[in-house]
Structures are given as C-alpha cells and as structure tokens.
KETI-253349 format. One record per residue (C-alpha): residue number from 1; residue in three letters; chain; z, y, x. Coordinates in steps of 0.1 Angstrom, whole numbers, plus 5000, padded with zeros to 4 digits. Each point is the difference from the previous one (the first is absolute). Layout:
R  pos  code  unit    up  north  east
R  NUM   Ala     A     Z      Y     X
...
% end
This chain:
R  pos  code  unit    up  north  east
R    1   Unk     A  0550   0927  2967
R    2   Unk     A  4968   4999  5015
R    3   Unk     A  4969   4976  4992
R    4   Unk     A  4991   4977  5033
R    5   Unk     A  4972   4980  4982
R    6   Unk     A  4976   4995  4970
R    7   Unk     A  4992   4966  4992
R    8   Unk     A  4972   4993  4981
R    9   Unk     A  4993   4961  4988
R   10   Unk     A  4964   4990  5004
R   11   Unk     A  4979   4965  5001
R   12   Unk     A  4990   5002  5036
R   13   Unk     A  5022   5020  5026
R   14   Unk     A  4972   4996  5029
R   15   Unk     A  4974   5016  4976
R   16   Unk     A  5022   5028  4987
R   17   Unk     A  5008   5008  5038
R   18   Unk     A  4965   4997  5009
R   19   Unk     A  4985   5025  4975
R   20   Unk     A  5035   5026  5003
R   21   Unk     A  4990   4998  5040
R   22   Unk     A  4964   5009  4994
R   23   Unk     A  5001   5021  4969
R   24   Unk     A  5031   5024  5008
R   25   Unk     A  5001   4991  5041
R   26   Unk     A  5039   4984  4998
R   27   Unk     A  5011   4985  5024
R   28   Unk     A  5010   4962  5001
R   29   Unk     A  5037   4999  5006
R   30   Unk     A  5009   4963  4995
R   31   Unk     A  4984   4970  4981
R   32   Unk     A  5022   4973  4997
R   33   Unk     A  4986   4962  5017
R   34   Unk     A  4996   4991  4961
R   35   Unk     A  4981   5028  4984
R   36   Unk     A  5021   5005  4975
R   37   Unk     A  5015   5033  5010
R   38   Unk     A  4988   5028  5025
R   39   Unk     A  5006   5040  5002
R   40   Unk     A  4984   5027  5011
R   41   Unk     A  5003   5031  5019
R   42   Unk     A  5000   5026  4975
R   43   Unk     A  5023   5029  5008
R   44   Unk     A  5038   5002  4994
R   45   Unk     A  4996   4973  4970
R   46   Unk     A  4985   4965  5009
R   47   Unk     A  4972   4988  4978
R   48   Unk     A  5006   4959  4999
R   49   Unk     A  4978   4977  4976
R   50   Unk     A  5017   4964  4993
R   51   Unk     A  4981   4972  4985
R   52   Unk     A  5007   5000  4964
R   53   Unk     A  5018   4967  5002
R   54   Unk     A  5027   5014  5018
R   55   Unk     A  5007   5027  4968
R   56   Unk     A  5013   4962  4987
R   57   Unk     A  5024   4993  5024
R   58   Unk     A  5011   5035  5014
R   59   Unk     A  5005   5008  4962
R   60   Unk     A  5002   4971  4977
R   61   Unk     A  4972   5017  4980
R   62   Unk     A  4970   4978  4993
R   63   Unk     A  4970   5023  5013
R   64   Unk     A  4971   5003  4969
R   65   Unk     A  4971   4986  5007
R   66   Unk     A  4967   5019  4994
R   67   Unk     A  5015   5033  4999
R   68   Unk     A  4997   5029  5023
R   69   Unk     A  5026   5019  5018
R   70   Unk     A  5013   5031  4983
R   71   Unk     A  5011   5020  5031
R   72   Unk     A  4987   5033  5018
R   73   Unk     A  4999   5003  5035
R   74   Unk     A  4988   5038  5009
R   75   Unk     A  4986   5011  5041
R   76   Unk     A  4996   5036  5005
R   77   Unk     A  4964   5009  5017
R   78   Unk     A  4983   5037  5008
R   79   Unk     A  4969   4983  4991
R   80   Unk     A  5004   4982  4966
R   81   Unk     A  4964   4997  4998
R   82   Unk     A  4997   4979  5029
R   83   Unk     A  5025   4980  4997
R   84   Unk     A  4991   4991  4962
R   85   Unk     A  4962   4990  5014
R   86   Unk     A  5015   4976  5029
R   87   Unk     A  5024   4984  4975
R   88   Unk     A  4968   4994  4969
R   89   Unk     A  4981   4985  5035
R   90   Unk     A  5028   4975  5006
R   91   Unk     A  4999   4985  4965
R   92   Unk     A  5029   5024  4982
R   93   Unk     A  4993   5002  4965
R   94   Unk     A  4992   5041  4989
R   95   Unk     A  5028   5011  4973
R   96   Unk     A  4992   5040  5000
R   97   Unk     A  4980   5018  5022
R   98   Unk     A  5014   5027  5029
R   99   Unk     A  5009   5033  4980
R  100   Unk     A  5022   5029  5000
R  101   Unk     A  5030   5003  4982
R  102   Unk     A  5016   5039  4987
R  103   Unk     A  5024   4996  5023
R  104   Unk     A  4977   4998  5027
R  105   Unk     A  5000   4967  5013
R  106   Unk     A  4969   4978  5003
R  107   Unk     A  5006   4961  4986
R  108   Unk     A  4976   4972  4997
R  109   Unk     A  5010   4963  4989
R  110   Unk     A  4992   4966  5010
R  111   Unk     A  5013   4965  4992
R  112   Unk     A  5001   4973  5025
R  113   Unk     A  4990   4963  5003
R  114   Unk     A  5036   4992  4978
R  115   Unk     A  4998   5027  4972
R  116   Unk     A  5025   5027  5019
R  117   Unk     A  4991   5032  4991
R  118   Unk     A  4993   5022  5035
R  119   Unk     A  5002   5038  4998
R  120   Unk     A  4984   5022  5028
R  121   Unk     A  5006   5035  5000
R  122   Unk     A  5004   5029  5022
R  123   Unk     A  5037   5008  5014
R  124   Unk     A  5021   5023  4973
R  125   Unk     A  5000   5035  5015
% end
C-alpha cells in the first residue's frame, strides 16, 4: 500500500493553488478546464484541492457549510523561521509560533485561506 495523493476539499481550488504555489513554492501539476480540481507537485504524495461541491458527489456526503477543514498538511524546511514569515505575509492565519520541540525538531503552525491546519518544521533527524 502506498499513499499517491492527499485531497483536501476547499471553496476555491484556483485560490488554494495560488497561495500553496507562493507560500510553500509547489508546483502546479494539473488544474482541471473547470476549477474544480487541481494537484500539485509535492514529493512522492500529490497534494490535490477539489471544490467542496464535489465532496457531494464523489462521496454522497453533504459538505457543512461555514465550517473549517480539520486536516494537517506538514512541509519540512531548514529554515522554519522563514518559511513561517512568508506564509503570515501571504495572508495564513498564525496558530503557534516557530519553536523547538525535546525531541529536537523545530515546528511552527499556520492555517490557510479554508481552515486547514499547515505544520512547518525542520526534517526529523
């Protein structure tokens, strides 16, 4: 078994592309002619964002309305720092500041534009 993508449901697929591209320096892979779906180049696993309507019919499950996301998407950086500053100048939302954890590792979190929760840390030794 091996994971090929991460699929997170979102209001606007452009947007989320837009601020993943600026923020973390993806890649765009494919955006499909109706915006509804698009992935990015993100290592072994794709990132993809689909509109939220399609959570309807891929699914059958109604999405809520007015809520935010509850997933975690986590890039690995040497500079934490930096990369915490450029996403806060690109309109993430601050969650916890960059610090060290006992085990060594340097996190900082971040939400985006749709409420998922964006963890930036150093690589694990």
């Amino acid at each position: 078994m091996k994971m090929d993508y991460v699929i997170v449901y979102v209001d606007d697929v452009v947007k989320a592309t837009e601020f993943y591209q600026e923020v973390f320096d993806l890649k765009i892979k494919f955006v499909h002619e109706s915006n509804t779906y698009a992935e990015m180049e993100s290592g072994e696993t794709t990132l993809a964002f689909a509109n939220n309507e399609m959570l309807k019919s891929n699914t059958g499950i109604e999405p809520l309305k007015g809520t935010k996301n509850c997933f975690e998407i986590a890039f690995s950086t040497n500079d934490v720092e930096k990369a915490f500053e450029k996403a806060i100048a690109n309109g993430a939302i601050e969650i916890r500041k960059p610090s060290s954890k006992p085990w060594g590792q340097i996190v900082a979190y971040v939400q985006d534009y749709f409420g998922t929760i964006v963890e930036i840390c150093t690589p694990m030794g």
